[in-house]
C-alpha positions in Angstrom: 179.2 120.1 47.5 182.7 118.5 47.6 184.6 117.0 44.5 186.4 113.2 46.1 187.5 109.8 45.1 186.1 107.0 46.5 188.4 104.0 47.5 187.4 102.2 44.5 187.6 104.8 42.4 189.3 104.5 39.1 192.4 107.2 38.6 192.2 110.5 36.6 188.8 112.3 36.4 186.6 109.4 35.8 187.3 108.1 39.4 185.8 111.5 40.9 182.6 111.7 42.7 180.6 114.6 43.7 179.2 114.3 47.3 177.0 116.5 49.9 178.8 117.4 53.2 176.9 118.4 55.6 178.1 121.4 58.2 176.2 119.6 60.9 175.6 115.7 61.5 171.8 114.2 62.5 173.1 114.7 66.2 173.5 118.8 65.8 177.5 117.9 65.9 179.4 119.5 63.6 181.0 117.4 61.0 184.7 116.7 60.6 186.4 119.5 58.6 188.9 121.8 60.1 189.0 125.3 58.3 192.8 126.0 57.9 192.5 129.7 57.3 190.8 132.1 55.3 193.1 133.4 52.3 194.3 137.0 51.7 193.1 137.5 48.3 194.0 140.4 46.0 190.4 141.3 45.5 186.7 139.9 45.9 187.5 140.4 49.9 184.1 140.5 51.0 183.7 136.7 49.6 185.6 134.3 52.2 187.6 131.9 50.4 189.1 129.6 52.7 191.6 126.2 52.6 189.4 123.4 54.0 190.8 120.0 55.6 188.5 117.0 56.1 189.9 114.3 58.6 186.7 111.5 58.5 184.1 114.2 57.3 180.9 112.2 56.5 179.5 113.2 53.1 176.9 111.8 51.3 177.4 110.7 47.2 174.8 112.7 45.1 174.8 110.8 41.5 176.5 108.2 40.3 179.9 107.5 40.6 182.6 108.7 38.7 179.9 111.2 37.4 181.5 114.2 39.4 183.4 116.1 37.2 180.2 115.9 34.2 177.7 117.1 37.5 180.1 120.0 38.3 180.4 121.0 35.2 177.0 122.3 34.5 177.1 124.0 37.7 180.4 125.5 36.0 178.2 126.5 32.9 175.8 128.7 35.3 179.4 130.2 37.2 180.3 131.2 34.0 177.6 132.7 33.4 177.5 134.3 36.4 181.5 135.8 35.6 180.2 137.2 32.7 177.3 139.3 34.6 179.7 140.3 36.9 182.7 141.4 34.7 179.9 143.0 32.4 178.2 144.9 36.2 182.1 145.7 36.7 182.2 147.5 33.1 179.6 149.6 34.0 180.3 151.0 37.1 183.6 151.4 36.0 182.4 153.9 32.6 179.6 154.9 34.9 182.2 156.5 37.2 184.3 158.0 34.6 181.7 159.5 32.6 180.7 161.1 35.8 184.3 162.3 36.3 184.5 163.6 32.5 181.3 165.7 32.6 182.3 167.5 36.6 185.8 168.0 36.2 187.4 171.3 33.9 190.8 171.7 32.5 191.8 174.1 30.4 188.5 176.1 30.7 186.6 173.6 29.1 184.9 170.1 30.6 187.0 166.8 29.9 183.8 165.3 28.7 184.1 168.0 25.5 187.9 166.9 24.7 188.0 165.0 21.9 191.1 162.5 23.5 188.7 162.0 26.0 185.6 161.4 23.8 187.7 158.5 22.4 188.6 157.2 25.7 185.3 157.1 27.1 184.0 155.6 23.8 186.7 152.9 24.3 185.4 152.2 27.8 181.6 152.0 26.5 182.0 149.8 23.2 183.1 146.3 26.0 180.8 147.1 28.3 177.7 147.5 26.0 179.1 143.8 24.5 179.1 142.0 27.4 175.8 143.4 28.6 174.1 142.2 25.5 176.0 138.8 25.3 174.7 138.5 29.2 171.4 139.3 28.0 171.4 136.7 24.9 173.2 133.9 27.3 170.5 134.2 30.0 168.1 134.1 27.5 169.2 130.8 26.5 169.8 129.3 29.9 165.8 130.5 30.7 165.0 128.5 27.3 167.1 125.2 28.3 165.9 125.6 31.8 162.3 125.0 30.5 163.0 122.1 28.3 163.9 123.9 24.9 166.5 120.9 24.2 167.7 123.4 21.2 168.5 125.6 23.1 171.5 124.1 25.2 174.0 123.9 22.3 173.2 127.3 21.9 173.9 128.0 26.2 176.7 125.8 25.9 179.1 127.5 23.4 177.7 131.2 24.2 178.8 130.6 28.1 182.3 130.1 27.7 182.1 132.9 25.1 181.1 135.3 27.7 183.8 133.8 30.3 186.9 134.3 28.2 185.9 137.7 26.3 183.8 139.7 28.7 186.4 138.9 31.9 189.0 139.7 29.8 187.8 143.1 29.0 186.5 144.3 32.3 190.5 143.8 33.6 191.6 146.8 30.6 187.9 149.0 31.2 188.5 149.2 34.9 192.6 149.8 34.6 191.6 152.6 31.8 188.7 154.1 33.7 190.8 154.2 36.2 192.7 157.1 34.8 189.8 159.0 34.0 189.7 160.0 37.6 193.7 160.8 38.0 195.3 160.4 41.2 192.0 159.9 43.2 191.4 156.5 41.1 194.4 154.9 42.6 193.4 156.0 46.0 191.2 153.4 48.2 188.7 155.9 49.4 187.2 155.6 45.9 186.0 153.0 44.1 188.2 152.3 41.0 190.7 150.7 43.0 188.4 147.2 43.8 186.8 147.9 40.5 190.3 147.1 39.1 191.2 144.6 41.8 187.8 142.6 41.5 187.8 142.4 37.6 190.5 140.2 37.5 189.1 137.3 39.5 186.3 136.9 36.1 189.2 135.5 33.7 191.0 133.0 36.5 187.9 131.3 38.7 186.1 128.7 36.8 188.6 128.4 33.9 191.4 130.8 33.1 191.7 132.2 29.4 193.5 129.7 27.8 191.0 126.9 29.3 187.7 129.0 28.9 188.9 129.7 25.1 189.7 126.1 24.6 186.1 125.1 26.0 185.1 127.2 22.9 186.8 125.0 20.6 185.3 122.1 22.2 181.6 123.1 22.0 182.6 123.4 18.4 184.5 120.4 17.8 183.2 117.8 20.3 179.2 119.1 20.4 178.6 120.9 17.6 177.7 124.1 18.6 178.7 126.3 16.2 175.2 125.9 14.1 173.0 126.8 16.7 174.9 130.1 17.5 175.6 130.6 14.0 171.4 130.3 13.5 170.5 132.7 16.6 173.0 135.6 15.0 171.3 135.0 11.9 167.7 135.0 13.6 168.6 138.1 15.6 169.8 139.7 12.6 166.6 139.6 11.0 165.6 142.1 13.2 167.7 144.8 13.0 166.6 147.7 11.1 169.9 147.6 8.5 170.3 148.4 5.0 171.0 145.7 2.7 174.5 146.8 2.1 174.8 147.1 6.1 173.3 143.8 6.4 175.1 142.2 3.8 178.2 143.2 5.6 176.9 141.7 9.4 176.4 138.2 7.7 179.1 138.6 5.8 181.6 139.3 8.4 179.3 136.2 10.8 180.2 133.7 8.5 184.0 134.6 8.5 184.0 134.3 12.0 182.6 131.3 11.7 184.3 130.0 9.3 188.0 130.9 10.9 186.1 129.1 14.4 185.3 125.8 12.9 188.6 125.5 11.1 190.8 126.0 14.3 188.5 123.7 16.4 188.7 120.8 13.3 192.3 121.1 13.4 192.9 121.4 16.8 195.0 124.3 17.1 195.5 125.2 20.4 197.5 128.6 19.1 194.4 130.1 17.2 191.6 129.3 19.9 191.4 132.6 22.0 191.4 134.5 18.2 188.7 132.2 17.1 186.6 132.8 20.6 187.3 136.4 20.3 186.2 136.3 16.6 182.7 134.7 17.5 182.1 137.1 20.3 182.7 140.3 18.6 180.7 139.0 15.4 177.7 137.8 18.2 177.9 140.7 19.9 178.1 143.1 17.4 174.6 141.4 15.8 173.0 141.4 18.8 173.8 145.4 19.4 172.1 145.9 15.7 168.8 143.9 17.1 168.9 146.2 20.6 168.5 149.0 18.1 165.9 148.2 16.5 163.8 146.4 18.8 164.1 148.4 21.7 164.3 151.7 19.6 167.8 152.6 20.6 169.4 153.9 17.7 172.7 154.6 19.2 173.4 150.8 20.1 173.4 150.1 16.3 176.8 152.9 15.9 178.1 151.0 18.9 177.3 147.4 16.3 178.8 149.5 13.6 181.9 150.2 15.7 182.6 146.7 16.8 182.6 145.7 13.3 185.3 148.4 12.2 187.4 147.9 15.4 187.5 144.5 16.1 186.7 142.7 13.2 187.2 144.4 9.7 190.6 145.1 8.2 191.7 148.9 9.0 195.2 150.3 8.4 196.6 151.9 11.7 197.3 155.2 10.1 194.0 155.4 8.5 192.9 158.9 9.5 189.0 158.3 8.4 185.7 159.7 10.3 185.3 157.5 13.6 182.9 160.0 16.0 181.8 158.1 18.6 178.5 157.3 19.6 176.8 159.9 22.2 176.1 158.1 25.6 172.3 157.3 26.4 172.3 160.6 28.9 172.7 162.8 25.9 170.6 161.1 23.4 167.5 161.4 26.3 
């Protein structure tokens, strides 16, 4: 599938068409592309990318014209989705590996994995990843909806795919850097797997929309499609089912709406400086819901302290030299 203006086609992205090119003509000859060379990519090096140059390739227009750029762009929508799986798959591996590290290797007489510092650390690793899995898991849950014809579900796919792009990428880059260190020296050497963790996580925020774009997009499927209701309704509908107490739950909706709130302002007024605050804002508030609902309706408590957590460390005020009680939440292995 191959983004191209047509002769007649009209300049800026309304002239651009999306076509089929075949590798192979109806005579078995191959078509007329030249592969230029294959690029030396930081990471993601088992996935050729290559620089492509078609001199009278024959290609065949799928659509209308001039409809290109709307047609790739819900193929984008799934590739986003997609990022997000894999920056979330990343996350895992990454605390999978350092937890492994923290509970074999001894210092000081005692196992890292009983060192308070490194209790934090690991906690810090787990609370992103545990995020993006659910927000993977809510996202595909919409696409499976909008795939069979639930038209309300789309606004709800369309605003939470971007969502998962921007935050989710963003976080495997600082999980697999910090888990990383877990493993000392070792992690930085190639014959272990932290160093293409690291490498590979920072493909998610640049392919199909860097940061600032992805974030943007958020604003738009506020501003331009309305989305903001439909997401704002599935938090509110998942957190019906979360086993909370009404102060607890009073605080989640609470805390949803805010995020809200700050999201729909900076998309009405179009403020390109507040847009990755306001698409961080309804991630964390989304996620954070969606860990309370986990609890409860799969009966795994500890994924409600990791909801509680997001809350107090990525939404709620909190002085940086307040000293209060923050013990983490035990990983699944110990709870078992």
């Amino acid at each position: 599938m191959v983004l191209a203006r047509a002769d007649d086609g009209l300049p800026g992205m309304k002239g651009v068409s999306l076509f089929l090119l075949p590798r192979r003509l109806e005579d078995g000859s191959l078509n007329h592309y030249r592969i230029i060379r294959l690029k030396d990519k930081l990471g993601t090096r088992s996935m050729a990318s290559g620089e492509i140059r078609l001199e009278g390739a024959i290609a065949y227009l799928v659509g209308e014209q001039g409809r290109g750029f709307q047609q790739m762009a819900d193929m984008v929508n799934n590739s986003r989705l997609s990022n997000g799986v894999r920056a979330a798959g990343l996350m895992r591996r990454a605390v999978a590996e350092a937890e492994y590290i923290a509970n074999e290797r001894r210092a000081f007489g005692k196992r890292l994995a009983d060192m308070p510092l490194m209790q934090r650390q690991l906690q810090k690793l787990r609370l992103p990843a545990e995020q993006a899995r659910t927000m993977v898991f809510q996202t595909a849950l919409a696409l499976a909806r909008s795939d069979s014809g639930d038209k309300t579900a789309y606004p709800l796919l369309r605003i939470l795919t971007p969502l998962i792009k921007f935050r989710a990428c963003r976080d495997a880059r600082k999980v697999t850097g910090d888990a990383m260190e877990v493993r000392g020296g070792c992690g930085y050497i190639e014959e272990w797997p932290d160093a293409r963790l690291l490498r590979d996580a920072h493909l998610g925020s640049i392919w199909e929309g860097t940061s600032n774009i992805v974030a943007l997009d958020v604003s738009r499927a506020i501003e331009r499609d309305d989305c903001l209701p439909a997401l704002e309704a599935h938090a509110r509908e998942l957190l019906e089912g979360a086993a909370l107490d009404a102060q607890a739950r009073t605080l989640f909706a609470t805390t949803l709406a805010k995020a809200c709130q700050f999201a729909s302002r900076a998309a009405a007024e179009k403020s390109e400086a507040l847009a990755r605050q306001a698409a961080s804002a309804l991630y964390h508030a989304v996620s954070a819901i969606g860990l309370a609902h986990e609890a409860a309706q799969a009966r795994l408590p500890h994924r409600l302290a990791f909801a509680h957590q997001v809350l107090r460390h990525r939404l709620l005020p909190r002085a940086p030299l307040f000293a209060g009680n923050d013990e983490p939440a035990r990983p699944r292995a110990e709870l078992a």
